[in-house]
N, C-alpha and C positions, 0 to 999 in steps of 0.2 A: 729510506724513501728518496724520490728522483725529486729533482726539482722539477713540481709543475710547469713551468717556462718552458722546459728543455724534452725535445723529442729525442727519442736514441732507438738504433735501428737495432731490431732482437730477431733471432731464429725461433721461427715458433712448430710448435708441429699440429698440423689441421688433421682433424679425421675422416672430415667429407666434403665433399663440393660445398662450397660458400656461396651462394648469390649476392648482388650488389643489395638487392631490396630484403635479404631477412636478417631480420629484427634480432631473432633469437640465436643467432651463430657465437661461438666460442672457439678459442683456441687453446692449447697449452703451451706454457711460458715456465719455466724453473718449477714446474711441481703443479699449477694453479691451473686454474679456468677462468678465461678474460673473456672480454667481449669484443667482437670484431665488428669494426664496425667502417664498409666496404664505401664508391664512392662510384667507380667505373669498373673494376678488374673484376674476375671469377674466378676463384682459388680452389685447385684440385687439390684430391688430399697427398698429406709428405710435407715435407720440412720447406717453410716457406720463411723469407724475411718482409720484417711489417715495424713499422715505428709504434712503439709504447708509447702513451700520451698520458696526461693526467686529467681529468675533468672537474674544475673544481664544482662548477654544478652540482654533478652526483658524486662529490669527495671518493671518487675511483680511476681506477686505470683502466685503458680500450687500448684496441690494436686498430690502426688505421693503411690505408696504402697510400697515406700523402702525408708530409714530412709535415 
């Protein structure tokens, strides 16, 4: 596990266009399905980099486009 503190920048691979406003977007990261979660950018699909986070909130990981 990462330490929640620390963002770390990951290659992810998107499978379709990402909106900054949906809710229900995912990514794949090493084998999984995360949740992306957008802020201003709009992400075509392909191999995209995105900083892993930890949320201690919902004790999980998100993909963000701000460090």
């Amino acid at each position: 596990m990462l330490n929640p503190n620390i963002s770390k920048r990951v290659s992810v691979q998107i499978a379709r266009t990402v909106e900054p406003n949906n809710l229900w977007a995912t990514a794949e990261y090493d084998g999984q399905k995360i949740d992306i979660v957008l802020y201003k950018r709009t992400l075509e699909p392909g191999t995209r980099r995105l900083y892993l986070k930890y949320s201690i909130a919902n004790e999980q990981y998100y993909l963000t486009d701000r460090a």
